[in-house]
N, C-alpha and C positions, 0 to 999 in steps of 0.2 A: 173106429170112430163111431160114436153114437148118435142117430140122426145128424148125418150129416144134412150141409146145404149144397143141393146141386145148382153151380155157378156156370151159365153160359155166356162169354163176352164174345158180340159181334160186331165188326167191322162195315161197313157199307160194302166194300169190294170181297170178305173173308173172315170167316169162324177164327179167332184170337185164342181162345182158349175155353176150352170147357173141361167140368170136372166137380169132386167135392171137396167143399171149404167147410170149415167150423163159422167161418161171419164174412160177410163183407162189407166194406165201409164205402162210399162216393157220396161225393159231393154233390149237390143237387139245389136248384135254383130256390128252394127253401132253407136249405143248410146241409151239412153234412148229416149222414143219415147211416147207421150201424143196422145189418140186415143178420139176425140172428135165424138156427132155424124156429120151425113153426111160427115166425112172421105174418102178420095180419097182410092179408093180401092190397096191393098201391100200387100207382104208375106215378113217375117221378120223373122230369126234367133232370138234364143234366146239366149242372153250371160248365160254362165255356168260357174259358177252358174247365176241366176238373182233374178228377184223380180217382181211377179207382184201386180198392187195395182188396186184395185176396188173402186172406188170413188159411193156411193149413195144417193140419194134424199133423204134426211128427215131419213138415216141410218147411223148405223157407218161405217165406211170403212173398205174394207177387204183386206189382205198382206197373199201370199201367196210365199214361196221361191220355185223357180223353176230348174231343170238342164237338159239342153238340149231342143231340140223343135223348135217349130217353133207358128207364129202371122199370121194368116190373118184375114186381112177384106177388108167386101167385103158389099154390099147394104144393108145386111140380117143385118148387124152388125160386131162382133168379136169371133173368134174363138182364144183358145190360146191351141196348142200340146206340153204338155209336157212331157219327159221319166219319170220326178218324180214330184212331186208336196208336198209340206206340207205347214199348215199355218207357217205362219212366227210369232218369238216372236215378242213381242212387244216392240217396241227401237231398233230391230235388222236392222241392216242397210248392206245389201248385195253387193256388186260391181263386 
């Protein structure tokens, strides 16, 4: 994969997942918001509830339902702070 985006998703109590993505997509108390890499560096709210999605190379995608938090990125890639985190069902569609 060619620049990848390093994705770290945290938990309040636990590291959720970290790794490389090709994008990530969450929801955010201004809208939904697509984090490609070399992304202009932001800190973003997390709408509450939200969604975040993990988009990767040559894997399945991963849905994670989120409440509270916060987004940044920054050079390094993507940090996502959440108060809760669980995988999200599948078909489940959060707003």
């Amino acid at each position: 994969m060619a620049n990848p985006l390093h994705v770290e998703l945290v938990a309040v109590e636990q590291k959720v997942w970290t790794g490389d993505a090709t994008m990530l997509i969450a929801r955010t108390t201004e809208g939904e918001l697509g984090v490609l890499p070399g992304h202009a560096p932001l800190l973003g709210q997390l709408a509450d509830p939200g969604r975040v999605r993990i988009q990767r190379d040559g894997a399945e995608d991963l849905a994670y339902t989120v409440n509270g938090g916060f987004l940044s990125v920054t050079d390094r890639g993507v940090t996502v702070l959440a108060e809760s985190c669980e995988p999200a069902e599948a078909g489940a569609d959060v707003h």
